[in-house]
N, C-alpha and C positions, 0 to 999 in steps of 0.2 A: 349875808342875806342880799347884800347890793350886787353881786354876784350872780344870785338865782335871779334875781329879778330881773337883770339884764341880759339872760341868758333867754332867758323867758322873751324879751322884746326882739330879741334878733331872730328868734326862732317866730314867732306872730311875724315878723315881717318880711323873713324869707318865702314863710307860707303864702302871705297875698302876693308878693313879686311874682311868686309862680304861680300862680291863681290862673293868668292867662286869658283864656276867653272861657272861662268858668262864668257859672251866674254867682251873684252875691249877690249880699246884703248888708247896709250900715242902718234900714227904719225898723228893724224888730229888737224886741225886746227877748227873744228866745232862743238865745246862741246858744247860754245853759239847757235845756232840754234839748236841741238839738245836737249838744256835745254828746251826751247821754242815751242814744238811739228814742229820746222823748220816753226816758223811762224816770218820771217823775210823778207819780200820781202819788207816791207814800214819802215824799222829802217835798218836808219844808225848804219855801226859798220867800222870795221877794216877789214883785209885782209880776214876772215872767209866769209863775206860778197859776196865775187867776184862769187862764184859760184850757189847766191841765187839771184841776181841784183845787175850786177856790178854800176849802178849809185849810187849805197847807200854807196859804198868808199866812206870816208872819213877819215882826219886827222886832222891837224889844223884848225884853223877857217881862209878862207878865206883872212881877211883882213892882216892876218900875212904873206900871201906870196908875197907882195912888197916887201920882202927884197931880194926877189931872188930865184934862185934853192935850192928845199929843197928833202934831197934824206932822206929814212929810210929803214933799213933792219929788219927783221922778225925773229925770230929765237925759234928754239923748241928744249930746249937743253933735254928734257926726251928723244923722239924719238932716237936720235944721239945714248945717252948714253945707251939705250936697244938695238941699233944692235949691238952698238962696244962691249957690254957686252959678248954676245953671239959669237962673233966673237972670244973674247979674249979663252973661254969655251973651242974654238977648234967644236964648231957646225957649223961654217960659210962654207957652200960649196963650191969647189975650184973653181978657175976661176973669182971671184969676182972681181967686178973693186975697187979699195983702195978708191974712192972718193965717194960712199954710206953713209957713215957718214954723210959726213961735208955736202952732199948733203941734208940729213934729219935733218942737223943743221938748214945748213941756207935755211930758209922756204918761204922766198918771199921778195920782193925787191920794192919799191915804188916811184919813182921823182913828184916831184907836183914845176909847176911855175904858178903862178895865178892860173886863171879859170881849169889848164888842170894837171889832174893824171894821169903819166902813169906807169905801175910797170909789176909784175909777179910773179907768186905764182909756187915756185919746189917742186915737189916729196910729193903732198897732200896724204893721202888715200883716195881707191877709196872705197863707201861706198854700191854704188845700185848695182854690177854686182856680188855680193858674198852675200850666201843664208846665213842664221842668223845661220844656222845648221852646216854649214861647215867648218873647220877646217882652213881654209884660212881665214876665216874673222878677222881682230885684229890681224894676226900673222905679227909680226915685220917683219921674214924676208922674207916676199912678197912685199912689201911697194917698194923698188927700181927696183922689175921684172915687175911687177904691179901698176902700178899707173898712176895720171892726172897732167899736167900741166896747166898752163891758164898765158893768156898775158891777158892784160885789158887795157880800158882806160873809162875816168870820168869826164868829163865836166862841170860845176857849171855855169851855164848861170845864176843864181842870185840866191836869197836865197830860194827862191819858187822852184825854178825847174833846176832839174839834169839830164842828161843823160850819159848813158854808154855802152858799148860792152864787148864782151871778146870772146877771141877764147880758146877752150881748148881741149888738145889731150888726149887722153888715149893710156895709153903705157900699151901693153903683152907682157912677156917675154923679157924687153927690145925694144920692138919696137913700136914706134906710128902706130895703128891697126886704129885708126880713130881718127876725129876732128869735133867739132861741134863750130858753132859763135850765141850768143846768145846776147838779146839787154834789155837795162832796162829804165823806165824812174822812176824817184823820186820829185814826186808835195807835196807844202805844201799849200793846198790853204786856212787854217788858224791854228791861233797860237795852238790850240788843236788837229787836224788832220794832220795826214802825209798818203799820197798815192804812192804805187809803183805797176809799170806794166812789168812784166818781159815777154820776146820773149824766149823761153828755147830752144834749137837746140843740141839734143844729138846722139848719134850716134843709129844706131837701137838696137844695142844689148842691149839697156835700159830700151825700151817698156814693157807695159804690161801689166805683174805681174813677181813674183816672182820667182827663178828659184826652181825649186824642186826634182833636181836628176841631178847624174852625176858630172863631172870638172868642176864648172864653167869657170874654167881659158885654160880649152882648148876647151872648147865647140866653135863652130863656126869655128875649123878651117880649115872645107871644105868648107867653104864660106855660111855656110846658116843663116839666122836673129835668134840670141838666142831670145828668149822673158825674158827678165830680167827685173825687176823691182824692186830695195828694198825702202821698205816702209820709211825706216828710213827718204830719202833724198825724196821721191815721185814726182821727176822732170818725166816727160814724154818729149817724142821726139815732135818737133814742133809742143808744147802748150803754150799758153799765161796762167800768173798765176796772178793774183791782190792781194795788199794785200793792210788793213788798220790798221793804227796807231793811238789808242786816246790817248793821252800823258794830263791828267789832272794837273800836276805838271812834274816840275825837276826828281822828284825822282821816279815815275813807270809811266806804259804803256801799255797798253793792245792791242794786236793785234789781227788778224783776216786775214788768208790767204787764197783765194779760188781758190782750186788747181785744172788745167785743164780745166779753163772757154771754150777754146777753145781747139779743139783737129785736127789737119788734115785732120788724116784719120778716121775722123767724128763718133769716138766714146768716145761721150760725155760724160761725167760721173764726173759731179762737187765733188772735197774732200776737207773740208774744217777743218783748221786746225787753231787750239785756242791758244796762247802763250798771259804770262803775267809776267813783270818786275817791282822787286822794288827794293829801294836802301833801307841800314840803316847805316845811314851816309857816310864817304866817302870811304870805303874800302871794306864794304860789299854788295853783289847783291843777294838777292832770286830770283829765277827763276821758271815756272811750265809752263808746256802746255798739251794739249791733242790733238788728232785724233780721235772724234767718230766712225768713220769708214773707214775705209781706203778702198779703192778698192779690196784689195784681199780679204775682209769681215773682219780683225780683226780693233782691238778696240788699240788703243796706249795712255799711259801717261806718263809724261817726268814731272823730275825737276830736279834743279840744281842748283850751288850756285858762287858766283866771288867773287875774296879775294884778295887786295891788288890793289887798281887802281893807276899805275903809273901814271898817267895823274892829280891826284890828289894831289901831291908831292910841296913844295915850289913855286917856279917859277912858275911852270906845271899849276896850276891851272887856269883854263879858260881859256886858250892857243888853248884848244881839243874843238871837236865837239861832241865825243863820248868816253862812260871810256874806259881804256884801262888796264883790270884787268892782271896782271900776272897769279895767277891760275885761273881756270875754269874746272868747272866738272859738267856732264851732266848724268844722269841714264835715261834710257829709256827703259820702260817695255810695252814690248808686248803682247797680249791675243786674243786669237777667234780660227777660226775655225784649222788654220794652229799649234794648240800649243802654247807655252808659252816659252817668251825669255825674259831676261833681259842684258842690254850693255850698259858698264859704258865708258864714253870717258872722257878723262881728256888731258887739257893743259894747257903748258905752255909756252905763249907767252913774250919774251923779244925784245923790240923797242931799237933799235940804230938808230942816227942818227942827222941830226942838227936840 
């Protein structure tokens, strides 16, 4: 196993050495979904989770929460450590609030008593409103002037079926510019299949497609609808997304997300998006997905790898409902009409709590 694991770490870090002048990321929490071409709407995971279907939270198993209130906090100690970096450099612009750090430390917060999760996910990066092209995307220090919140809550009405909500704001410049409330359910109607139906509710500046000139961080600030879209996360504004999970074993999975079954303002346009998971043993995850075609005509492939599953630790074992890797890293290469991008998201997630 110290083997796989290591083999795992050389390979994660040959992949950023070659990184290059790719964009990345160390402030999101969604390296998972984007290992996965974001085909996560019918698997459970952890806090990444919340802004794909929040009913597919989860943590413990269920039966372990008769003991009581169980609180957990989230934490992304890279993030933290590349703004205070930059700060320390003497590049951190003045005026700064002192609390941006520990803000992009501590990354989300969780309570579960029985049947009911309620948590909250600070200071995400925002992923769909910044063009692949522009110098804002992946830059650390936008992440506190720019970015999403989301409160959530997750219900477990039995082991078949989940539902959930979430409200979430997007902050410019410091201030919440808009808020959307989006709803999920998560069916297991057998031991091979898992089903989830996500309600998406985003503000309009997310519509579309993708932006392709100009600020996008100040665009809109005479009040007019930006059309923005990034391909990465492909939510649209009040649309319904489904996705399916055949889970053949314990150890992978294969999904299936079809993005945009419904659309509002009735421009339909189904994208459907490939992801598939497997373990080799208990510390290592391979990851791959694709996007044949994305709506603004290009073509997307995604892989990625999990290294070190806390949940798989002594005691830890079989406790969870879902692994719970410390590193994750996600490449996601893009192609077609718009150009060619590649964007490496990497995290790492540390669980505190009882």
């Amino acid at each position: 196993m110290r083997r796989v694991i290591s083999a795992g770490c050389l390979l994660l870090l040959a992949v950023i050495v070659h990184a290059g002048e790719d964009v990345y990321s160390v402030a999101t929490f969604e390296a998972v979904p984007m290992s996965m071409g974001g085909a996560v709407t019918a698997r459970l995971g952890g806090l990444e989770s919340v802004f794909y279907n929040p009913a597919t939270y989860t943590h413990k198993t269920p039966r372990l929460w008769e003991s009581g209130l169980e609180l957990t906090v989230y934490t992304n100690p890279p993030a933290a450590f590349a703004y205070g970096a930059r700060a320390l450099e003497g590049r951190e612009p003045p005026g700064k609030p002192s609390y941006d750090a520990p803000l992009l430390f501590l990354r989300g917060i969780n309570a579960a008593y029985k049947p009911f999760h309620i948590g909250a996910v600070f200071a995400e990066e925002e992923l769909q409103p910044l063009d692949s092209k522009s110098d804002h995307l992946f830059n650390i220090d936008q992440i506190p002037d720019n970015r999403r919140l989301a409160g959530y809550a997750t219900i477990v009405l039995s082991r078949q079926v989940r539902i959930g909500a979430s409200v979430t704001g997007f902050f410019r410049e410091r201030r919440m510019r808009q808020y959307g409330t989006s709803y999920g359910l998560y069916l297991v109607p057998s031991r091979l299949i898992q089903v989830g139906v996500f309600f998406c509710d985003v503000p309009d500046f997310h519509q579309d497609s993708t932006f392709t000139g100009g600020d996008p961080l100040s665009a809109g600030s005479n009040g007019e609808s930006v059309s923005v879209r990034h391909p990465y996360a492909g939510l649209e504004d009040e649309s319904v997304n489904i996705g399916f999970s055949l889970q053949p074993n314990r150890n992978s999975r294969i999904l299936v997300d079809l993005r945009s079954v419904f659309i509002e303002d009735g421009s339909k346009q189904i994208e459907a998006r490939i992801g598939a998971e497997g373990r080799i043993g208990d510390h290592l995850a391979l990851r791959a997905g694709a996007i044949p075609n994305t709506r603004e005509g290009d073509h997307v492939v995604t892989w990625g790898i999990g290294l070190v599953d806390l949940h798989r630790f002594g005691e830890q074992i079989g406790l969870y409902e879902a692994p719970g890797f410390l590193l994750n890293y996600a490449l996601v290469y893009r192609f077609g009409d718009s150009g060619r991008d590649r964007a490496h998201f990497f995290t790492m997630s540390w669980e505190l709590g009882n």
